[in-house]
C-alpha positions in Angstrom: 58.9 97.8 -23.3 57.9 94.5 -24.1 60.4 91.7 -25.7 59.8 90.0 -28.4 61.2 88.0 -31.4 60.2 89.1 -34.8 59.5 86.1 -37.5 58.9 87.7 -41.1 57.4 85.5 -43.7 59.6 86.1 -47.3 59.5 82.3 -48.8 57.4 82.9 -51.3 58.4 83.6 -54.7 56.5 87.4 -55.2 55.5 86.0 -58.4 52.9 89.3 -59.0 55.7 91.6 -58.1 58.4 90.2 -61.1 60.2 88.0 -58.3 62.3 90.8 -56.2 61.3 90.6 -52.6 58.8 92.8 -51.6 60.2 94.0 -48.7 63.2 95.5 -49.9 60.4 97.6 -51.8 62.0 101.2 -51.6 58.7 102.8 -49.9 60.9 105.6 -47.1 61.0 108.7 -47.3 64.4 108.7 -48.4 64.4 105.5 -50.2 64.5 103.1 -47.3 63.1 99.9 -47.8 59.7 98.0 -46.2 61.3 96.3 -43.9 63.5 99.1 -42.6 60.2 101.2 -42.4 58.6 98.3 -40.5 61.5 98.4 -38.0 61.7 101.9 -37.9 57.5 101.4 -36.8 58.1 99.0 -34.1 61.2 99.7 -32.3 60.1 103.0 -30.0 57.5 100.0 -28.3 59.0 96.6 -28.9 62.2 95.4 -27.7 63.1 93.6 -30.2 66.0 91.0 -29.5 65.5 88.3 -31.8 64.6 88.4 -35.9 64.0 85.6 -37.6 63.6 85.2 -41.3 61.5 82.6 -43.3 62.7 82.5 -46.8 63.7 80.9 -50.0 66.8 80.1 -51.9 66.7 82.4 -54.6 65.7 85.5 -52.1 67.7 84.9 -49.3 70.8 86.8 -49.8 69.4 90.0 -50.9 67.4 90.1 -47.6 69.9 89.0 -45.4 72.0 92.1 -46.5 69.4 94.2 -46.2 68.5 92.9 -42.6 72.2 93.2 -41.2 72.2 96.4 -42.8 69.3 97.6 -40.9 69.8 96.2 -37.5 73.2 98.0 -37.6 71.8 101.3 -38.7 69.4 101.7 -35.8 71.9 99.9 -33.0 69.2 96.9 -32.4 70.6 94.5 -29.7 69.0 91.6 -31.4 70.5 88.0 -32.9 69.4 87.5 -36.5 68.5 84.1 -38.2 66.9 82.6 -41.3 65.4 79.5 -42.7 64.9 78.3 -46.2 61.1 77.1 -46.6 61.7 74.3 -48.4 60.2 73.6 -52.0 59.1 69.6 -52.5 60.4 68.2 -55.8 56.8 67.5 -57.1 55.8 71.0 -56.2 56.4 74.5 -58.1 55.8 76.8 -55.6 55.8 76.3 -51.6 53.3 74.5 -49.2 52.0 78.2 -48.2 51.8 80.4 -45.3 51.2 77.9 -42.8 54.1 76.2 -43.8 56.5 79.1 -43.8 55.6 79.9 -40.6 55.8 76.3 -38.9 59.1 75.7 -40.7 60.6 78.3 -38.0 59.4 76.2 -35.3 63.2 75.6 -34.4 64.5 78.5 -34.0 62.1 80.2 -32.2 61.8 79.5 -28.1 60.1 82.7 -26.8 56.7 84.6 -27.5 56.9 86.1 -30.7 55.5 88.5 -33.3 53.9 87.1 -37.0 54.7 89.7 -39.2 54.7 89.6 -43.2 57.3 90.8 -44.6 55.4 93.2 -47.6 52.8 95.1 -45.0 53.2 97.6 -42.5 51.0 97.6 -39.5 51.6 101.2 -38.5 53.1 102.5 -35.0 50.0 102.9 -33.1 49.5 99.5 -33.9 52.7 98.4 -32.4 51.9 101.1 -29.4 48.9 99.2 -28.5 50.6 95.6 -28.3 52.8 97.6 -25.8 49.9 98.5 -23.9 47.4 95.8 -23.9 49.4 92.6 -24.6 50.0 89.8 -21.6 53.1 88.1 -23.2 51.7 84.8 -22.0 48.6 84.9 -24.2 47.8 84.5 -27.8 46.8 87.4 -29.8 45.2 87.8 -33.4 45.8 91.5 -34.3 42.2 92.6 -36.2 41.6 95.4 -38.9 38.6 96.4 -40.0 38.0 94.9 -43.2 37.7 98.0 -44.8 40.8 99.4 -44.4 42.7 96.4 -45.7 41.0 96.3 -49.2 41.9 99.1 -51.7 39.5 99.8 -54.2 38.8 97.3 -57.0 42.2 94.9 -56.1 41.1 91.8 -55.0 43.0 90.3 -52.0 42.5 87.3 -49.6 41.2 88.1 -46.0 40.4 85.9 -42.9 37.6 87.1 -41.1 37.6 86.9 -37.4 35.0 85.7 -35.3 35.0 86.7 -31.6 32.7 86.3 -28.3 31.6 88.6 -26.3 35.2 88.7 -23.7 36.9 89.4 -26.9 38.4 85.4 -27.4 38.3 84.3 -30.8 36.1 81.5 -31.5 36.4 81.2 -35.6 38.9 82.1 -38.3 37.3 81.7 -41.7 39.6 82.7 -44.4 37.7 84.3 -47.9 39.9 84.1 -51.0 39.5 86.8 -53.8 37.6 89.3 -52.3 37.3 93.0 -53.3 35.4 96.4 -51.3 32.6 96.0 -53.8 31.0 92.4 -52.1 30.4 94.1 -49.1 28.5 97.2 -47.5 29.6 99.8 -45.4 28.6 98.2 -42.1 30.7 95.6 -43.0 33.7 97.1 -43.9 33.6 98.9 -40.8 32.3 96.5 -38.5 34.1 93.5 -39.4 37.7 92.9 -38.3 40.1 90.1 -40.4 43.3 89.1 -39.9 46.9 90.6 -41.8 48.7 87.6 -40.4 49.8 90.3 -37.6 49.8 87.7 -34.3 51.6 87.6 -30.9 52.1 83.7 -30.5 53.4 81.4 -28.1 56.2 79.4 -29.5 54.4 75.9 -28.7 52.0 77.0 -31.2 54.8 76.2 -33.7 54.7 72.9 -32.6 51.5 72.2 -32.9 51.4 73.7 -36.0 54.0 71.4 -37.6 52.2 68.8 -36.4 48.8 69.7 -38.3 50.7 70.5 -41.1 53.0 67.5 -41.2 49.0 65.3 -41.7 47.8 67.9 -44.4 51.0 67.0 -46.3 51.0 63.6 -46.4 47.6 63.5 -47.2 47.2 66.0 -50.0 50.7 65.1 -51.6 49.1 64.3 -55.0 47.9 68.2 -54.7 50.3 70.0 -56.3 48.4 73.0 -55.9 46.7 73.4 -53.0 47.7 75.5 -50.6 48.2 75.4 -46.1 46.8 78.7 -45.2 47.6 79.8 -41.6 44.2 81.0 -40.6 42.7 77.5 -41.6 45.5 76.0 -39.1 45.1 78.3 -36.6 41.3 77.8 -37.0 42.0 74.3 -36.5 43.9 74.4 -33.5 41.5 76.6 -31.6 38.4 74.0 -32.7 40.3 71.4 -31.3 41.3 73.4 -28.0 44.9 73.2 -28.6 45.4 77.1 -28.5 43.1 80.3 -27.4 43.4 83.3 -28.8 42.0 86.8 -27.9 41.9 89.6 -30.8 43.7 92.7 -30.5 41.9 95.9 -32.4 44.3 97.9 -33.8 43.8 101.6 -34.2 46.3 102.1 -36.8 46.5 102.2 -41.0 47.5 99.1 -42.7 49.3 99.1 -46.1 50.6 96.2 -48.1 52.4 95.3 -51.1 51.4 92.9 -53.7 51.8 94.7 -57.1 54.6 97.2 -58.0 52.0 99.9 -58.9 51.6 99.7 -55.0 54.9 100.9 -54.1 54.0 104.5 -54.8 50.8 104.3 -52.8 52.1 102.8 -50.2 55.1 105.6 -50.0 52.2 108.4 -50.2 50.2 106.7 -47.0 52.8 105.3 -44.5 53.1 106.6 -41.7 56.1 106.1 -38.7 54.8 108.6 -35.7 
């Protein structure tokens, strides 16, 4: 069983969802939350010893109970931490997902899963990391696009380029999208990212270090956004980081809207 540390993005502020954190979403069979689900769909093939927590001020206590809560109900060995991602003065909402996740840099010192906090990747998908991962590699879990867009809701997808030994060679993030732009062969064919990685924690570093740049130099942007696949794109055009892709054979759900909540309890699954 492989170790690993678990960093969860929760900074933003779940505007669509009326504010509550999505991940204490109550989508268990009896009532647990996402997150606990999300454990309860990792532990059997990741030892997990370290979770780490990216959120914001207004969030952070709910989540923090319900994380000790949940650690202690299923006897996980593991330390638990947090962060505030940090809103700038001349900004409303926060820098984005590439922040959130750099922010950690920090606090985390060993290879690491990228999880979100309102998705659930599904156990085989967490079965195959087992299997196939070398934890001293880089690894961009795929889905097919297909099964990450649900009928007429539009969501934002990164779409994975690979060669043929399976590296990645281009992340190309498309904002907006919905099943309807694309065919079948498509849907099926193409796999994007669900910010599911294993990483390296030097790729925090560097990370920081892009971001720190975009900052200063978009500061008059109050609404732009640092998206991780753009970054992560970034640092593999510039050689800083490879990255092989991961297929995963599982079901992927997430939670953006509260009407989701019940379909996501209808189609989870844990073995």
């Amino acid at each position: 069983m492989k170790e690993l540390t678990l960093l969860f993005i929760a900074g933003g502020k779940s505007s669509r969802f009326g504010g509550e954190p999505k991940m204490l979403s109550k989508i268990g069979p009896n009532d647990e939350s996402l997150f606990e689900m999300s454990i309860c769909q990792m532990k059997t093939s990741i030892h997990i010893t370290h979770i780490h927590l990216v959120v914001n001020d207004e969030n952070k206590e709910k989540i923090m109970v319900e994380v000790n809560k949940v650690v202690k109900l299923h006897g996980l060995n593991a330390n638990i931490s947090y962060n505030i991602q940090e809103i700038p003065k001349y900004r409303t909402k926060p820098w984005g997902t590439a922040d959130a996740v750099s922010s950690a840099a920090e606090y985390i010192h060993t290879p690491f899963l990228l999880v979100n906090s309102d998705d659930l990747y599904d156990t085989k998908t967490f079965e195959m990391i087992q299997n196939q991962a070398d934890l001293l590699k880089n690894y961009i879990i795929g889905f097919t696009l297909g099964s990450t867009l649900q009928d007429d809701k539009k969501a934002n997808r990164a779409f994975i380029t690979i060669d043929s030994e399976e590296q990645v060679m281009n992340l190309q993030e498309n904002l907006n999208i919905e099943q309807n732009d694309y065919d079948e062969i498509t849907l099926n064919n193409q796999y994007v990212s669900v910010n599911l990685l294993l990483l390296q924690p030097h790729v925090l570093s560097s990370l920081k270090n892009e971001l720190d740049d975009f900052k200063l130099t978009n500061k008059e942007n109050t609404s732009l956004e640092a998206l991780l696949p753009n970054f992560l794109n970034s640092l593999i055009k510039q050689k800083k980081m490879e990255m092989e892709i991961l297929k995963s054979p599982g079901k992927w759900n997430g939670v953006t809207y509260k009407e989701d909540v019940q379909f996501v309890k209808n189609n989870i699954t844990i073995k």
